[in-house]
ZAMARGU-4260 file (C-alpha; in steps of 0.2 Angstrom, whole numbers, plus 5000, padded with zeros to 4 digits):
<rodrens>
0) 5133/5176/4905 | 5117/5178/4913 | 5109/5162/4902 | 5123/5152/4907 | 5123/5154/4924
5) 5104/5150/4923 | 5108/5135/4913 | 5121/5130/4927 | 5108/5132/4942 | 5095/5121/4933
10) 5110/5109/4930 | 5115/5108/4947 | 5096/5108/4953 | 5091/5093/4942 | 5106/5084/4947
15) 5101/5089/4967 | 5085/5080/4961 | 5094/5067/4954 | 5105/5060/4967 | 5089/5064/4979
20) 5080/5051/4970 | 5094/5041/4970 | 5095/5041/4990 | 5076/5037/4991 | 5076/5020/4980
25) 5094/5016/4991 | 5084/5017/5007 | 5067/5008/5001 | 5068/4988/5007 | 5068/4978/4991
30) 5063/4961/4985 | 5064/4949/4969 | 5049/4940/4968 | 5047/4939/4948 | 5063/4927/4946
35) 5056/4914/4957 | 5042/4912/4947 | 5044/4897/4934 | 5028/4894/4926 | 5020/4902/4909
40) 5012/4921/4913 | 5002/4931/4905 | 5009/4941/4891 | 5011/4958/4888 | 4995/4965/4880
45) 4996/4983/4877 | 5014/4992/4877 | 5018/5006/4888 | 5005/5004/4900 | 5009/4998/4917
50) 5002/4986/4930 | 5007/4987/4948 | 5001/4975/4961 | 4999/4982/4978 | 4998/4971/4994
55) 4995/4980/5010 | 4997/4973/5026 | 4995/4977/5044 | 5011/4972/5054 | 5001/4983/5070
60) 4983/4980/5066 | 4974/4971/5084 | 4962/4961/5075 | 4979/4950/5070 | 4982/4933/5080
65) 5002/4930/5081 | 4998/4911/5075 | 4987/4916/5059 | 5000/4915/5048 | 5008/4926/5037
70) 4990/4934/5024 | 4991/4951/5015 | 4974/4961/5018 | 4974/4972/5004 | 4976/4968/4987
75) 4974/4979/4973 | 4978/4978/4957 | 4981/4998/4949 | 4984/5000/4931 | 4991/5015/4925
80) 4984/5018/4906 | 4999/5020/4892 | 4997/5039/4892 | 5001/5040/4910 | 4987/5051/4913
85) 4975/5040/4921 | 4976/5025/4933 | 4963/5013/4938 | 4965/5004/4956 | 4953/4988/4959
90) 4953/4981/4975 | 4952/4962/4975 | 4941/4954/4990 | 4954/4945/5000 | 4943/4932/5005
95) 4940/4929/4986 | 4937/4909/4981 | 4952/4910/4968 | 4962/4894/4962 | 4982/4894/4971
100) 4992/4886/4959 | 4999/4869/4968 | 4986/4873/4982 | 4968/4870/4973 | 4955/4883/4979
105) 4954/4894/4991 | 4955/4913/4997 | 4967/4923/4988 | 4974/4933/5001 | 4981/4914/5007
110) 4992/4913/4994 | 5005/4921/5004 | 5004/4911/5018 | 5008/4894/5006 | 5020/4901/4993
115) 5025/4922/4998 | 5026/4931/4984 | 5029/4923/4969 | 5014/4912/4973 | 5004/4930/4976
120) 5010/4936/4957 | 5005/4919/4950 | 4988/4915/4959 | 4985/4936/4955 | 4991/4935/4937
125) 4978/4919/4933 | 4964/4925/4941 | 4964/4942/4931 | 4975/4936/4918 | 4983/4954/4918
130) 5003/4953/4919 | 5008/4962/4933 | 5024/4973/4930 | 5030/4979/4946 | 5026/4973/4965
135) 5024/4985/4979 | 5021/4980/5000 | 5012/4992/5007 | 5012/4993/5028 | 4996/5002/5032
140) 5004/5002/5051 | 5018/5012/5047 | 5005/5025/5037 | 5003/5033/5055 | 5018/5043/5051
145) 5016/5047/5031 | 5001/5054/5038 | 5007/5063/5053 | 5018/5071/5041 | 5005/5079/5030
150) 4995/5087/5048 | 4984/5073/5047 | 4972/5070/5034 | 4952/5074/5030 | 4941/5058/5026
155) 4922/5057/5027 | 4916/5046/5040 | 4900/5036/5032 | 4894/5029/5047 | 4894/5033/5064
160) 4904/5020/5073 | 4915/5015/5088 | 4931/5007/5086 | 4933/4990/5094 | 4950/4994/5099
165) 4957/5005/5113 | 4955/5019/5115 | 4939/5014/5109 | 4938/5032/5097 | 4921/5034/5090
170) 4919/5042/5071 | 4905/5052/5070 | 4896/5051/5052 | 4905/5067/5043 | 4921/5074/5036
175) 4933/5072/5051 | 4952/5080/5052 | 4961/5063/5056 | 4978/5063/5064 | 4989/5046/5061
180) 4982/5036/5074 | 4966/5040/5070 | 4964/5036/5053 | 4973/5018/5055 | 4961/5016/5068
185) 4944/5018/5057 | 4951/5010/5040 | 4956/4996/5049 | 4938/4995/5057 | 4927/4981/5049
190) 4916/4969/5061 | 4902/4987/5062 | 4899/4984/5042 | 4887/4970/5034 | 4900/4966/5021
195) 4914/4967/5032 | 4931/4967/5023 | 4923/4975/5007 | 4919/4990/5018 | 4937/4992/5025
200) 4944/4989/5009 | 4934/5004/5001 | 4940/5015/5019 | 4958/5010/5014 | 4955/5016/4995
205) 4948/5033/5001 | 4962/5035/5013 | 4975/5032/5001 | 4966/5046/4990 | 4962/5057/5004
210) 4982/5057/5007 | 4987/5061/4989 | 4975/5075/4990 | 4981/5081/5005 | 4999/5080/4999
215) 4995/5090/4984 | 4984/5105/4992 | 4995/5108/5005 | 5010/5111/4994 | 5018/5097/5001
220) 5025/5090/4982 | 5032/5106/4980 | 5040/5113/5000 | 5057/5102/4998 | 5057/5100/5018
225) 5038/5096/5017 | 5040/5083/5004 | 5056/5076/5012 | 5048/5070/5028 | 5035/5064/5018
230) 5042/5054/5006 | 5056/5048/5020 | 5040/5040/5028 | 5031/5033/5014 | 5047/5024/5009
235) 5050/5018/5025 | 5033/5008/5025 | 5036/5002/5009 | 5045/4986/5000 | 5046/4988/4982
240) 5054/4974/4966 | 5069/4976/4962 | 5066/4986/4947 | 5054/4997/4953 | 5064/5014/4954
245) 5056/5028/4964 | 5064/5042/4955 | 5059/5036/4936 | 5040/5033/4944 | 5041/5050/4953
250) 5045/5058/4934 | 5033/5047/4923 | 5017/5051/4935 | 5023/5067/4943 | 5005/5074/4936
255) 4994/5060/4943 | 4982/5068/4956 | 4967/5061/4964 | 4955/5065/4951 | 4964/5055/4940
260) 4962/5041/4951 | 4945/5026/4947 | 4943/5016/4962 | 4934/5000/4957 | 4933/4983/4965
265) 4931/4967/4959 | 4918/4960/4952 | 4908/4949/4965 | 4892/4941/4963 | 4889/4937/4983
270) 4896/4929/4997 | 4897/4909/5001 | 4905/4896/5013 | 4918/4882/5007 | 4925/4871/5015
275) 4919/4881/5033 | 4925/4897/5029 | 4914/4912/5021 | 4921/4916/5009 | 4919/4931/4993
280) 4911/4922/4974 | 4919/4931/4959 | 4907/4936/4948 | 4916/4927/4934 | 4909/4935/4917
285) 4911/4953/4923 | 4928/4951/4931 | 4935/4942/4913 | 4926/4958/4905 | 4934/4969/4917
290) 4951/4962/4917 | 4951/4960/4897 | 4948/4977/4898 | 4965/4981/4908 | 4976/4969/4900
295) 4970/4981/4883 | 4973/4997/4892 | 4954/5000/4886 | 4947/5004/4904 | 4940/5021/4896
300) 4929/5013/4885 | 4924/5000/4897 | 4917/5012/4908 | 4911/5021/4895 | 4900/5003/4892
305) 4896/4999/4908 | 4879/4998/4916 | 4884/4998/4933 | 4894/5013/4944 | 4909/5014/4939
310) 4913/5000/4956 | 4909/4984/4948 | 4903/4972/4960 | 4897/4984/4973
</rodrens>
């Protein structure tokens, strides 16, 4: 009697979980741009590994004219290895001198602006030649509230700087307890670094880690009201395909934590001007290496090889 009414709770529970997950991808915004694209892609390489392309914007972020056109300021192209216990994240430059299909070359973040996101899977897709799997919008504006949910969040300040935007905050070099506004304030800081964007982009990466560690140390994955807010922010400031279920990626990754995150960028060999912009130079023969290595699911052995830090271009 006892057992069965043990096997009835977990029952019960796991459906709880269940139709919680189900609630979660119902109120996530969705999109379909995989059937609007129409030319050849790259194949599948290695089976049950997973490639997700994340594009992160800033629908709040001051240094944004309303007439620049519609760009995506992140881009990062994370591969989760077949075993699911390892994923690699590598930030692509957006000013990057890529080719846009129908568009010539140009930087990568404008494919957006020219074609949305079909054109951002294809003009991503031949650059890396890495089929991308699922898709996910990323609003670092609305992260103000995933983080105020966690208590805010500790990242290490590497430079002591003043923002350029009001309140004007300055970061002292350190580790720093960050509420919301604050950490959007310094990631999205970038005119104080010599490399500009690269140095944002790495601030982005580290936020990002610095919010999955806080969600795991502070028990929030396991404190159902803790984990709710959280999650019912972090879906809020999300757009996902489709296909991309929150629940199935919840329970395939639910063992992923920081450590077993590889923040890399892409390979670059400089920086240059065409056509009267500056824009970022792909070191071509790394990049192919280092693509080729995703599109195997043979990052491991890759870094195992490599020469460099394990942040390619940096």
């Amino acid at each position: 009697m006892i057992g069965a009414a043990v096997a009835l709770v977990a029952v019960l529970s796991g459906f709880g979980i269940f139709l919680y997950s189900r609630h979660l991808d119902s109120q996530i915004a969705r999109t379909d741009p995989f059937s609007q694209i129409t030319g050849g892609r790259p194949p599948v390489v290695a089976k049950g590994a997973m490639n997700i392309l994340l594009l992160g914007s800033d629908s709040r972020d001051p240094d944004e004219k309303a007439d620049a056109g519609s760009r995506t300021d992140t881009i990062i192209v994370m591969h989760i290895q077949a075993d699911h216990k390892h994923a690699y994240l590598i930030s692509i430059p957006r000013d990057t001198y890529v080719n846009v299909p129908g568009h010539g070359d140009n930087k990568i973040n404008s494919a957006f602006a020219f074609g949305g996101l079909p054109l951002v899977i294809e003009t991503v897709e031949g650059f890396t030649g890495v089929h991308i799997d699922h898709l996910a919008l990323i609003d670092f504006g609305g992260f103000q509230q995933v983080t105020d949910a966690l208590g805010g969040v500790d990242m290490y300040i590497d430079k002591t700087i003043t923002s350029i935007h009001p309140p004007y905050r300055t970061f002292q070099k350190g580790t720093q307890h960050l509420n919301g506004a604050q950490a959007l304030d310094y990631v999205r800081q970038r005119y104080q670094f010599p490399d500009g964007d690269i140095t944002r982009e790495k601030h982005q990466q580290e936020f990002l880690k610095d919010i999955l560690d806080k969600a795991a140390s502070t028990g929030t994955l396991t404190n159902p009201s803790k984990l709710n807010s959280f999650l019912s922010a972090l879906t809020k400031s999300m757009t996902v395909d489709k296909d991309f279920s929150v629940a199935d990626m919840a329970w395939q990754f639910r063992n992923l934590r920081s450590s077993d995150l590889t923040f890399m960028t892409s390979p670059y060999s400089g920086f240059g001007e065409r056509d009267g912009q500056s824009v970022v130079l792909s070191d071509h023969d790394k990049a192919s290496a280092l693509y080729d290595a995703v599109a195997k699911d043979d990052m491991a052995a890759y870094l195992a090889g490599a020469s460099a830090s394990p942040t390619p271009g940096e």
